[in-house]
Gaussian input, Z-matrix of N, CA and C with variables (Angstrom, degrees):
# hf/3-21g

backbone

0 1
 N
 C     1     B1
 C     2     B2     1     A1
 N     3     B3     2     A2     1     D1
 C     4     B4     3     A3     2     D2
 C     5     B5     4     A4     3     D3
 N     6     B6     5     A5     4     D4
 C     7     B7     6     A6     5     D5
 C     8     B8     7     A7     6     D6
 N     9     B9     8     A8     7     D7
 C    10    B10     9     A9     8     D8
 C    11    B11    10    A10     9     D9
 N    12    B12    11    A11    10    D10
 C    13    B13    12    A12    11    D11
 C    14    B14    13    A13    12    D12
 N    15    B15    14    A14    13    D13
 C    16    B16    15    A15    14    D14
 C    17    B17    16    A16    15    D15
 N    18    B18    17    A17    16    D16
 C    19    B19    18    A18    17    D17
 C    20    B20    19    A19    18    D18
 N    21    B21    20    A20    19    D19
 C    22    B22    21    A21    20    D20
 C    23    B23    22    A22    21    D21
 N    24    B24    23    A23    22    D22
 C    25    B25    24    A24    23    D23
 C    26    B26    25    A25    24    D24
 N    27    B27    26    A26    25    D25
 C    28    B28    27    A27    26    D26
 C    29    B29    28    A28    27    D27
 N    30    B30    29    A29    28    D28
 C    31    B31    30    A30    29    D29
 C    32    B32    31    A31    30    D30
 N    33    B33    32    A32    31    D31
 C    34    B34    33    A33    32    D32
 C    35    B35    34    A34    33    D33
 N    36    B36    35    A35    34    D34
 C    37    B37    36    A36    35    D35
 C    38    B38    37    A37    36    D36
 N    39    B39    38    A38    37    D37
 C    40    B40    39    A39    38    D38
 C    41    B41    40    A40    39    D39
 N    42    B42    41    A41    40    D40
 C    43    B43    42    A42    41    D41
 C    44    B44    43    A43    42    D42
 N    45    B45    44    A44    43    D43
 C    46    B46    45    A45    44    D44
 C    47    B47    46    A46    45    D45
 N    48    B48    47    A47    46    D46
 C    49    B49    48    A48    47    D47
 C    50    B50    49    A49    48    D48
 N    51    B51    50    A50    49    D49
 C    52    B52    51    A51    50    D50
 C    53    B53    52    A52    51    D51
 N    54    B54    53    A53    52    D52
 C    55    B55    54    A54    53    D53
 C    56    B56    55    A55    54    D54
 N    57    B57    56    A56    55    D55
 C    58    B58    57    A57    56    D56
 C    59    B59    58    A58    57    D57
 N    60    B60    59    A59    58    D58
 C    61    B61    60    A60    59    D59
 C    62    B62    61    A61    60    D60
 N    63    B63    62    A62    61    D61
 C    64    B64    63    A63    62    D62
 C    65    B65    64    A64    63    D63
 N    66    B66    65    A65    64    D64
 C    67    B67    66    A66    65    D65
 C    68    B68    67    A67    66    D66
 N    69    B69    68    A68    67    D67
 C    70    B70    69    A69    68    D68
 C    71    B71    70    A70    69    D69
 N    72    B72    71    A71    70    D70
 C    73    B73    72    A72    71    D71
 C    74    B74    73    A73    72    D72
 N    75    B75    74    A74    73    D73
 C    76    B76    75    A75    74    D74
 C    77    B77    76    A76    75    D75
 N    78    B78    77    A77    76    D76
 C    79    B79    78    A78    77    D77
 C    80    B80    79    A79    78    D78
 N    81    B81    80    A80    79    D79
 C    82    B82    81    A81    80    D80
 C    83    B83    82    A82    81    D81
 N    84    B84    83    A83    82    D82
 C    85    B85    84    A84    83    D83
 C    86    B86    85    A85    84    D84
 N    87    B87    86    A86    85    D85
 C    88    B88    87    A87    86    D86
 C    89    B89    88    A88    87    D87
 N    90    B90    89    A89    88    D88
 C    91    B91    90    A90    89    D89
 C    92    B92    91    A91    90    D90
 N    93    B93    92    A92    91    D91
 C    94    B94    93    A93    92    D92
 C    95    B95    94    A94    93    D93
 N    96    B96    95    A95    94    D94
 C    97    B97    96    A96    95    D95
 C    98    B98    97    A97    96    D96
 N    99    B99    98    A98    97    D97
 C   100   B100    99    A99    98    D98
 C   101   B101   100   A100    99    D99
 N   102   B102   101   A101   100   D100
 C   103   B103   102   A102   101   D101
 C   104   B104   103   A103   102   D102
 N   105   B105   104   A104   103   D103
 C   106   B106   105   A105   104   D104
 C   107   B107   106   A106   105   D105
 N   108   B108   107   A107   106   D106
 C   109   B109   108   A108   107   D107
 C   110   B110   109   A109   108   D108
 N   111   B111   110   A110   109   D109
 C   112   B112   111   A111   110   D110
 C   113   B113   112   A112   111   D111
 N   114   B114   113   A113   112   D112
 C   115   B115   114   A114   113   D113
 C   116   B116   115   A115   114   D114
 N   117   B117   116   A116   115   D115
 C   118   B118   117   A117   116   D116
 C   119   B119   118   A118   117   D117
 N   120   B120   119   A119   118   D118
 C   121   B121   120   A120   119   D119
 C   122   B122   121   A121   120   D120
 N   123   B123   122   A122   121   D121
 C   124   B124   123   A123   122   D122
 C   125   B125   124   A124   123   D123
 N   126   B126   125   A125   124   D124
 C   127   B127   126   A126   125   D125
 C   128   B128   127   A127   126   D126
 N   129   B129   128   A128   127   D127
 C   130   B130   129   A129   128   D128
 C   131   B131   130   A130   129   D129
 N   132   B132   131   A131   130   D130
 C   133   B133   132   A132   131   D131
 C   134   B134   133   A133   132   D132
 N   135   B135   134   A134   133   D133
 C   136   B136   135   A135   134   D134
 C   137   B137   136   A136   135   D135
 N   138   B138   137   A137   136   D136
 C   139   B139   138   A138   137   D137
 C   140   B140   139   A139   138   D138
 N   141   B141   140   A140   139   D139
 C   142   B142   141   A141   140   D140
 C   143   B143   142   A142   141   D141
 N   144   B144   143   A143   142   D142
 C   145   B145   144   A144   143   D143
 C   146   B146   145   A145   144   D144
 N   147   B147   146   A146   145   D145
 C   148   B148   147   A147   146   D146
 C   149   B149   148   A148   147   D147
 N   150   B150   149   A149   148   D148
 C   151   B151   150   A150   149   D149
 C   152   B152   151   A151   150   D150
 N   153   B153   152   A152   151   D151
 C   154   B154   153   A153   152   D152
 C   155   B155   154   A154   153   D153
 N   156   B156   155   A155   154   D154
 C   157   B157   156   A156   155   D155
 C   158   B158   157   A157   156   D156
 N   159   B159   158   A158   157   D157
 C   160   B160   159   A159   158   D158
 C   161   B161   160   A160   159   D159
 N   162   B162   161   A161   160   D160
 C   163   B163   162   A162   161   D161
 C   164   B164   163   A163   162   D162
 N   165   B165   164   A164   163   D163
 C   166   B166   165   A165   164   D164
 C   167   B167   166   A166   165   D165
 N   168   B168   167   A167   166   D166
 C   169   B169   168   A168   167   D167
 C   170   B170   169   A169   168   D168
 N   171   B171   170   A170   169   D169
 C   172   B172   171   A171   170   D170
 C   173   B173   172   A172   171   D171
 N   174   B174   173   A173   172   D172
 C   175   B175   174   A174   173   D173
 C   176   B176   175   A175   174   D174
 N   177   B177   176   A176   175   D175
 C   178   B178   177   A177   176   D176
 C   179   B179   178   A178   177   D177
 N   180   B180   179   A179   178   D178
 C   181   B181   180   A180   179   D179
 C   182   B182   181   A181   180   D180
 N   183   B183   182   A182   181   D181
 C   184   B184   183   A183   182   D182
 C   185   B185   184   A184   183   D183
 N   186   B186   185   A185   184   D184
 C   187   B187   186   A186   185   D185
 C   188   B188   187   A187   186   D186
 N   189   B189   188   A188   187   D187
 C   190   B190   189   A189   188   D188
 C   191   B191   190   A190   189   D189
 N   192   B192   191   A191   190   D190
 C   193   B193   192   A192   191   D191
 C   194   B194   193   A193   192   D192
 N   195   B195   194   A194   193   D193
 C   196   B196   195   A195   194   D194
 C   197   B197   196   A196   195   D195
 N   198   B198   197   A197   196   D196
 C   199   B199   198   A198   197   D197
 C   200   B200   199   A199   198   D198
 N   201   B201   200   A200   199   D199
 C   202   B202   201   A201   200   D200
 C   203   B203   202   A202   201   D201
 N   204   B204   203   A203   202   D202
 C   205   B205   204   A204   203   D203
 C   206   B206   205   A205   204   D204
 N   207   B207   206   A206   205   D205
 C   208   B208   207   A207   206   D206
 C   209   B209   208   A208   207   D207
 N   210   B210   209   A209   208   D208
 C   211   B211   210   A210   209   D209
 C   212   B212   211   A211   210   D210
 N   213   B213   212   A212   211   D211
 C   214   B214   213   A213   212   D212
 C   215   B215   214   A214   213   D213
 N   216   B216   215   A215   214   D214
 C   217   B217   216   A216   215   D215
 C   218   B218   217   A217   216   D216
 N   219   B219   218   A218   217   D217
 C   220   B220   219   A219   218   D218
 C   221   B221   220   A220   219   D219
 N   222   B222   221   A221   220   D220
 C   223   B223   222   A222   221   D221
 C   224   B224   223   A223   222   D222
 N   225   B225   224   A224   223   D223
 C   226   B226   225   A225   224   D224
 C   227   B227   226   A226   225   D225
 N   228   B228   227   A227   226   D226
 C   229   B229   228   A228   227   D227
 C   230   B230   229   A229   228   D228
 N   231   B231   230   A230   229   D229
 C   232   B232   231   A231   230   D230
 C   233   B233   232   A232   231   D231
 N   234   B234   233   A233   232   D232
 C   235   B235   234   A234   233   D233
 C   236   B236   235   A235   234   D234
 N   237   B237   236   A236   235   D235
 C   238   B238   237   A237   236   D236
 C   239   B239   238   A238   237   D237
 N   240   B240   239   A239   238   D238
 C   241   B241   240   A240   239   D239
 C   242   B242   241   A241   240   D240
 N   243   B243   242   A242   241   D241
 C   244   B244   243   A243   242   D242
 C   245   B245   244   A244   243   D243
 N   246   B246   245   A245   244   D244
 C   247   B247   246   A246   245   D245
 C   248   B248   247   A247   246   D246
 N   249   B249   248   A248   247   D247
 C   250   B250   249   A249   248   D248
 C   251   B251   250   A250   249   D249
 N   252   B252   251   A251   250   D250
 C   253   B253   252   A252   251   D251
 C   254   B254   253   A253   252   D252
 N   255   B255   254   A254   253   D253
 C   256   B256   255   A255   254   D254
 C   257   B257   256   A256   255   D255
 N   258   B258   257   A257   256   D256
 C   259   B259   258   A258   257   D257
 C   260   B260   259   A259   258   D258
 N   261   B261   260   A260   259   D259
 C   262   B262   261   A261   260   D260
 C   263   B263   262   A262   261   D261
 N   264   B264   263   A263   262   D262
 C   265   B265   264   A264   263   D263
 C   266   B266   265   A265   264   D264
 N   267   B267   266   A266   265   D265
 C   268   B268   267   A267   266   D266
 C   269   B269   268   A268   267   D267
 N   270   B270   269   A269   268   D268
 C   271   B271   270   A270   269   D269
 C   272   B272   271   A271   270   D270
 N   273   B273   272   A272   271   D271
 C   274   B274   273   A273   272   D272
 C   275   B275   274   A274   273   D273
 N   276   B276   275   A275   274   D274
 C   277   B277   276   A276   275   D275
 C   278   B278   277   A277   276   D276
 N   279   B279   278   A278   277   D277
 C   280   B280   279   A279   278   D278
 C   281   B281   280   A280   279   D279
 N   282   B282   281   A281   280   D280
 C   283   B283   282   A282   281   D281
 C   284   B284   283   A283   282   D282
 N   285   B285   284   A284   283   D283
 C   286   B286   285   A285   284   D284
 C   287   B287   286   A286   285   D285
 N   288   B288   287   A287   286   D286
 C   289   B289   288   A288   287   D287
 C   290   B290   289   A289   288   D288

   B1=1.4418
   B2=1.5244
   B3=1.1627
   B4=1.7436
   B5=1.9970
   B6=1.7339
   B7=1.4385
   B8=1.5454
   B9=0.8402
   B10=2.1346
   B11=2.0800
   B12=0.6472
   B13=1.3840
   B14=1.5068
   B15=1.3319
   B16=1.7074
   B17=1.0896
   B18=1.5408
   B19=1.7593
   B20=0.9599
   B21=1.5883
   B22=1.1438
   B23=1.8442
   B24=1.4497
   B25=1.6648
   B26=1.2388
   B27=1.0566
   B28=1.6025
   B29=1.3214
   B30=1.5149
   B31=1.5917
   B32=1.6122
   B33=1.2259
   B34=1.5758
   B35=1.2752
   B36=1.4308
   B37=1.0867
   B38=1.7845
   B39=1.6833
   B40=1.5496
   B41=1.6241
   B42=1.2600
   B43=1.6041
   B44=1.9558
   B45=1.0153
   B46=1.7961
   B47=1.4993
   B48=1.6557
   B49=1.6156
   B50=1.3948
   B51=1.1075
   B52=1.3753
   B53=1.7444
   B54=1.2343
   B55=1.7697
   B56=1.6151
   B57=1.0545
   B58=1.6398
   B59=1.5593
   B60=1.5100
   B61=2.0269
   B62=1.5542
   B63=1.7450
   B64=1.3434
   B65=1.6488
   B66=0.8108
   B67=1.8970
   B68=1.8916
   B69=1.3243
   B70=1.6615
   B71=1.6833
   B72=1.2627
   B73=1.6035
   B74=1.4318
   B75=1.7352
   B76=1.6236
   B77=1.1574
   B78=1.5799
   B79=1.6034
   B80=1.2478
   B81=1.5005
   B82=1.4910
   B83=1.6343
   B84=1.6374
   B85=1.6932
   B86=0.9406
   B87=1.7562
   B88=1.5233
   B89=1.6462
   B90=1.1242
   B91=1.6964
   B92=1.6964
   B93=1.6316
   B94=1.2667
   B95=1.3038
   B96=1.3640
   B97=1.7494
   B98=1.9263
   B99=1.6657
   B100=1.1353
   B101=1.4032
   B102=1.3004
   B103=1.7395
   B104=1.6234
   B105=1.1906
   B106=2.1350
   B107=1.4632
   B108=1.3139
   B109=1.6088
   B110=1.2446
   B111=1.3328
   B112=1.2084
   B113=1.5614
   B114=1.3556
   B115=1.3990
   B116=1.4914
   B117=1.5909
   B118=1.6647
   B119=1.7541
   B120=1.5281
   B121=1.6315
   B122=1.6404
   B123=1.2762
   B124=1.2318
   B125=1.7463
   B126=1.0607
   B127=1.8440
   B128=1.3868
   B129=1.9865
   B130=1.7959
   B131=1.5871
   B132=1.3032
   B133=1.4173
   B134=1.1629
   B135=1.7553
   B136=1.0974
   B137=1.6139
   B138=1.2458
   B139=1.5090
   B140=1.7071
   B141=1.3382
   B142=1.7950
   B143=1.3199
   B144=1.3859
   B145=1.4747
   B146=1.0549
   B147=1.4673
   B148=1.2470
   B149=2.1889
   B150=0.9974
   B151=1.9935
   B152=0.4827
   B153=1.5825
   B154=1.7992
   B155=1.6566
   B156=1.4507
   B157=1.9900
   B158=1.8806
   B159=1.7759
   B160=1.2973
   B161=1.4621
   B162=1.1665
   B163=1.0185
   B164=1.9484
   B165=1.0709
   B166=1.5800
   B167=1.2211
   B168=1.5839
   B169=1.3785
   B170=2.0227
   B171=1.4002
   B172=1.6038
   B173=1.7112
   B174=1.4718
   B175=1.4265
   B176=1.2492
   B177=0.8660
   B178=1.7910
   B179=1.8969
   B180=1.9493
   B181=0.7164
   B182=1.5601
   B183=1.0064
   B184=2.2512
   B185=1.1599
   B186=1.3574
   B187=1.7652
   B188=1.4646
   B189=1.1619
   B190=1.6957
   B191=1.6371
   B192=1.6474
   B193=1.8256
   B194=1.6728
   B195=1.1961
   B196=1.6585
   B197=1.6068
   B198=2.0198
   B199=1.9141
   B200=1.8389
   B201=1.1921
   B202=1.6763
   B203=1.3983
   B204=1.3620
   B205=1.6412
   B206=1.8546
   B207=1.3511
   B208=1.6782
   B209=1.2904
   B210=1.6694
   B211=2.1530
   B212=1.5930
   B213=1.3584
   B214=1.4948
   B215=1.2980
   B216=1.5402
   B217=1.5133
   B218=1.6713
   B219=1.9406
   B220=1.1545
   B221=1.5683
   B222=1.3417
   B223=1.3136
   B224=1.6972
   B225=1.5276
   B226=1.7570
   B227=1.1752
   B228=1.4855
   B229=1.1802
   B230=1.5313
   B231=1.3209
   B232=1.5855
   B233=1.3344
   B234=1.1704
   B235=1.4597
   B236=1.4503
   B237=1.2180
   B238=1.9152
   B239=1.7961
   B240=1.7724
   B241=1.7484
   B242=1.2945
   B243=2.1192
   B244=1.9146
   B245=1.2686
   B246=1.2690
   B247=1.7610
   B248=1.5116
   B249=1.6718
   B250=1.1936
   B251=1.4605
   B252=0.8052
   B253=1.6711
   B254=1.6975
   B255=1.3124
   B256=1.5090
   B257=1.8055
   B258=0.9230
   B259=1.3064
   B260=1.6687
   B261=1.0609
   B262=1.4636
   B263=1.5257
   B264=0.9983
   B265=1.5738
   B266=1.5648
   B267=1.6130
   B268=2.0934
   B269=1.0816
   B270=1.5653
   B271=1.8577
   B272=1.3792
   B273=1.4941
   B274=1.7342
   B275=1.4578
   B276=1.1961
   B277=1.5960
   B278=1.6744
   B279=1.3691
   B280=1.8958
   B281=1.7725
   B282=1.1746
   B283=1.5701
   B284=1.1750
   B285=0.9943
   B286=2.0705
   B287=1.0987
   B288=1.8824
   B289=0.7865
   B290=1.7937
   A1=107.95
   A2=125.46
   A3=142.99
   A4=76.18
   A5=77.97
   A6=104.24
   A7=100.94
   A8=117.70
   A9=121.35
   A10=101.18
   A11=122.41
   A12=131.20
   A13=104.53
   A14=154.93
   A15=118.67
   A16=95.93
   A17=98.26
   A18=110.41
   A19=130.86
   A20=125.58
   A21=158.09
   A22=102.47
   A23=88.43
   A24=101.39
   A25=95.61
   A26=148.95
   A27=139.09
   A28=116.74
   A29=108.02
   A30=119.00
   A31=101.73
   A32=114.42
   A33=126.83
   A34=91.40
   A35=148.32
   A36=151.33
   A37=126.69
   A38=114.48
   A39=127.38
   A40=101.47
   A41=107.17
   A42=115.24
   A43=96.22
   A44=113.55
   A45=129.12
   A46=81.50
   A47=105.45
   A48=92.47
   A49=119.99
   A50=120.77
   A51=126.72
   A52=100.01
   A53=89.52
   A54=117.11
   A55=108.74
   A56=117.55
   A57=114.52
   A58=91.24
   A59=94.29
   A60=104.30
   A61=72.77
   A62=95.28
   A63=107.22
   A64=145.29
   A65=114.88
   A66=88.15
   A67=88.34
   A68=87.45
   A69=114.31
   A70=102.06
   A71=121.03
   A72=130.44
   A73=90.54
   A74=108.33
   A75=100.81
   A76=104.63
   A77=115.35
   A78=134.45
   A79=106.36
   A80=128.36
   A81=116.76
   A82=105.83
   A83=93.34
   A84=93.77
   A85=104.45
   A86=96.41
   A87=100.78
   A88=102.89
   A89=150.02
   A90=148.12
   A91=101.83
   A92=95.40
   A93=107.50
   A94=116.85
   A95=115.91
   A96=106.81
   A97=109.90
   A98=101.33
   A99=139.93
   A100=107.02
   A101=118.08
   A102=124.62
   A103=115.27
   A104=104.13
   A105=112.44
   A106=85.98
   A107=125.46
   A108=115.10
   A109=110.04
   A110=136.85
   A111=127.88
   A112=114.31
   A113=129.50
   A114=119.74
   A115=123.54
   A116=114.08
   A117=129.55
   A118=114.02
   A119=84.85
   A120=71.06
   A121=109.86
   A122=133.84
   A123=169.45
   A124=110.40
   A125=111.01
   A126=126.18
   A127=120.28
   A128=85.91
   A129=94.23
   A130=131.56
   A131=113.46
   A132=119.59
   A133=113.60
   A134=133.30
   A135=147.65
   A136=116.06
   A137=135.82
   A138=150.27
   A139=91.05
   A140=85.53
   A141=97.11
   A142=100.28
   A143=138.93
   A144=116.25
   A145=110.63
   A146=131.68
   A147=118.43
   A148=104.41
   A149=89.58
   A150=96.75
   A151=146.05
   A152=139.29
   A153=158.09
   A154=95.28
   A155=114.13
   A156=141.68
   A157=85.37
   A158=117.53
   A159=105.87
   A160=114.46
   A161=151.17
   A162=146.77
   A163=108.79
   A164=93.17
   A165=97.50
   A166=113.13
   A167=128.91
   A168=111.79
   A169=94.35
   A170=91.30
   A171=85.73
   A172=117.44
   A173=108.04
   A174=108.15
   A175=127.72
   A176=126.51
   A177=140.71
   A178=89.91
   A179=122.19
   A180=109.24
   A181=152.43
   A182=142.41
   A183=102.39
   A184=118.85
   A185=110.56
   A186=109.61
   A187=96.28
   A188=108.98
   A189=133.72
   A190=110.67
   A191=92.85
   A192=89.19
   A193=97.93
   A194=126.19
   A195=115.87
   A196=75.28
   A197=93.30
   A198=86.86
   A199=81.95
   A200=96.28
   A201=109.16
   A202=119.98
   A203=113.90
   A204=126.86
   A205=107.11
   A206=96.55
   A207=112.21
   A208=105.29
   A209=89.10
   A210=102.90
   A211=95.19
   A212=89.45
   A213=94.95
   A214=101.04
   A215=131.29
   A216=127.23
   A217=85.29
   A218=96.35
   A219=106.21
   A220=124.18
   A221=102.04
   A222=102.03
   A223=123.65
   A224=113.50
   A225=108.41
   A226=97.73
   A227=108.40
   A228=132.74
   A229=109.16
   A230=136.80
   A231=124.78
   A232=95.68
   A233=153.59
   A234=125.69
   A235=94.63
   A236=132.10
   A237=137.78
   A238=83.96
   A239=84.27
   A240=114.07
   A241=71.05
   A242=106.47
   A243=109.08
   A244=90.59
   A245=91.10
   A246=110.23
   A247=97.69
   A248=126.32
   A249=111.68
   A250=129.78
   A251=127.71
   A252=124.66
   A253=90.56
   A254=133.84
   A255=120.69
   A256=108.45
   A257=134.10
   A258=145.46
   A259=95.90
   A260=134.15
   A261=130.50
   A262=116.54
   A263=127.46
   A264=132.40
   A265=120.42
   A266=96.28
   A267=105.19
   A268=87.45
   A269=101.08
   A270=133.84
   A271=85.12
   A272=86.72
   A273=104.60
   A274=97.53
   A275=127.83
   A276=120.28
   A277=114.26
   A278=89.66
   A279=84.77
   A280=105.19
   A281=97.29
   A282=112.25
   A283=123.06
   A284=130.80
   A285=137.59
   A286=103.90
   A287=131.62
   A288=123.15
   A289=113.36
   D1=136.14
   D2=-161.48
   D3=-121.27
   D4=158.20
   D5=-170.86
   D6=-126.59
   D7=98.03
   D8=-158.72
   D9=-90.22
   D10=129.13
   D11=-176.70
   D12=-87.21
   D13=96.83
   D14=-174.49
   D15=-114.22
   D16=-179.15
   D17=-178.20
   D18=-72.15
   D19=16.34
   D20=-154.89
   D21=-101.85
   D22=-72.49
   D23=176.86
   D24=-71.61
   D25=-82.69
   D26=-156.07
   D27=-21.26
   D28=-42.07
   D29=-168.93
   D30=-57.48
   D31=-38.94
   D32=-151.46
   D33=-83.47
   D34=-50.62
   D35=171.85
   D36=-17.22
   D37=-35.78
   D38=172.48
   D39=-82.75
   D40=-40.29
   D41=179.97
   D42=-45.77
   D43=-54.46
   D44=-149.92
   D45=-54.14
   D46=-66.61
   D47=-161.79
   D48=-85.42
   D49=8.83
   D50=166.19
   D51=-48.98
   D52=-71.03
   D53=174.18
   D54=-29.70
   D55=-45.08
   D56=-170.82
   D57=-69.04
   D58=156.76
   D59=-177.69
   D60=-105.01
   D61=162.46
   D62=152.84
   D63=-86.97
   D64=-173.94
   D65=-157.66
   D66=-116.59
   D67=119.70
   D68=174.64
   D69=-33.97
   D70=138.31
   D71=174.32
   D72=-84.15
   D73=128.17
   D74=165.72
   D75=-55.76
   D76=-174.94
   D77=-177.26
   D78=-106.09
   D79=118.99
   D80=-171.37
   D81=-79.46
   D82=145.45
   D83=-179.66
   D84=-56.17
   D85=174.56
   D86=-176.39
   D87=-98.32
   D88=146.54
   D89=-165.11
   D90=-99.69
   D91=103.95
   D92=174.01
   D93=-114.48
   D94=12.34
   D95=-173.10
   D96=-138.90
   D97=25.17
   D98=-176.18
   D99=53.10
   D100=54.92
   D101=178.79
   D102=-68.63
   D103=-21.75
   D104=177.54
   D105=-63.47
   D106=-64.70
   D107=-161.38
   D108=-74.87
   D109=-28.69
   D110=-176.09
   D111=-101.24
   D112=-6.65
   D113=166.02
   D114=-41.32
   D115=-42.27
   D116=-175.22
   D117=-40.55
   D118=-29.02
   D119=-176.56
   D120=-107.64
   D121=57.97
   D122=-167.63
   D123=-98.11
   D124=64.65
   D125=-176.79
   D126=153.16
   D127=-35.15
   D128=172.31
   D129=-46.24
   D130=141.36
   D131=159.88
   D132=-43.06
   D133=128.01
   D134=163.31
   D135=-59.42
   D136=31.04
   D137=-164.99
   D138=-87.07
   D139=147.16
   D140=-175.25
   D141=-60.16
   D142=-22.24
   D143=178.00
   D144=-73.76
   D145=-24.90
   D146=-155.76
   D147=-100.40
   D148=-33.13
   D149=143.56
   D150=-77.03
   D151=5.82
   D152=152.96
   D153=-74.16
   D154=-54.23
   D155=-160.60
   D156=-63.62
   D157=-67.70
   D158=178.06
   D159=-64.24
   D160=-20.80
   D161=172.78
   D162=-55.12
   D163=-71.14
   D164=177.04
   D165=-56.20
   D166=-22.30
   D167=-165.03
   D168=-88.80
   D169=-28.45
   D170=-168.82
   D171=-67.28
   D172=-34.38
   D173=161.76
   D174=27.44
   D175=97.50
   D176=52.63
   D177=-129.97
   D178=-25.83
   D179=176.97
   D180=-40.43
   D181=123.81
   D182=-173.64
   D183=-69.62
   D184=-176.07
   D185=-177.18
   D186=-141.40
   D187=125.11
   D188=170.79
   D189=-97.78
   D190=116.32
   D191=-166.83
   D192=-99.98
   D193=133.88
   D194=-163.31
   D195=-126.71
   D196=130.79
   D197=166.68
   D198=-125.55
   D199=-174.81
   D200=-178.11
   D201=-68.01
   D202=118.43
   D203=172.73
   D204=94.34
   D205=21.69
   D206=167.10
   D207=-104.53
   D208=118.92
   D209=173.28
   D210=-68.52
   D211=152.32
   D212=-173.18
   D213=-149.55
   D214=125.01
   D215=-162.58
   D216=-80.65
   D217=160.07
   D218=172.01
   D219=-106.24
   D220=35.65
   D221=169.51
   D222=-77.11
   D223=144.06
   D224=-168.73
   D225=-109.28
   D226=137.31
   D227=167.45
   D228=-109.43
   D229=116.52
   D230=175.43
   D231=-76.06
   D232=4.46
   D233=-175.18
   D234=-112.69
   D235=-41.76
   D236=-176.01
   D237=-44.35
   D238=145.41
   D239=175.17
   D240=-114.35
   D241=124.63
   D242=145.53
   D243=-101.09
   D244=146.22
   D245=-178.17
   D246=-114.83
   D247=118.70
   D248=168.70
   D249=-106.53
   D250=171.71
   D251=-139.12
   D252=-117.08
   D253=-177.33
   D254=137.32
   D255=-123.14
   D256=-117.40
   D257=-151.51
   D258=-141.27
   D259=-53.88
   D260=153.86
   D261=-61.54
   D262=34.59
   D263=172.21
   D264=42.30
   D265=23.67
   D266=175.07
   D267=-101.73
   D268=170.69
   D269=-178.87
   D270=-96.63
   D271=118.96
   D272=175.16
   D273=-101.25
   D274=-10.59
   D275=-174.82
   D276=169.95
   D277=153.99
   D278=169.89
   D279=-137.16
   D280=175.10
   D281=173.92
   D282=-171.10
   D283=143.97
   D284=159.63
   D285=-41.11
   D286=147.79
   D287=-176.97
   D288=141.38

């Protein structure tokens, strides 16, 4: 048994995705723990200079440095910068929080 495609169904095919809605853009947070200025250093070595440098830049907010296999309460703060660490001692990422 062959499976025949015709020009029949094909047509219907632009119809289908017409039909799909498009998918809403989340809403970007709003930056309360000054993450625009402090994202840049996002690969950097975690070396005390470069955590004294985020400290000051994040100002007045605090900065929570999270490296791997640190309990870390889950309480949220929108203004705290977590700074996360990886296993090679770079900033794998940050966020509010």
């Amino acid at each position: 048994m062959t499976f025949r495609f015709g020009a029949a169904a094909l047509s219907v095919l632009p119809l289908c995705a017409a039909w799909a809605a498009p998918l809403a853009a989340e809403p970007a947070a709003p930056d309360t723990c000054s993450l625009a200025l402090t994202a840049r250093f996002i690969g950097a070595r975690a070396v005390p200079e470069v955590r004294r440098t985020i400290g000051q830049v994040a100002r007045p907010h605090p900065v929570r440095w999270i490296t791997p296999g640190l309990a870390i309460t889950l309480d949220h703060n929108p203004e705290r910068l977590n700074v996360i660490i990886d296993e090679d001692g770079r900033i794998a990422g940050m966020r509010c929080g």
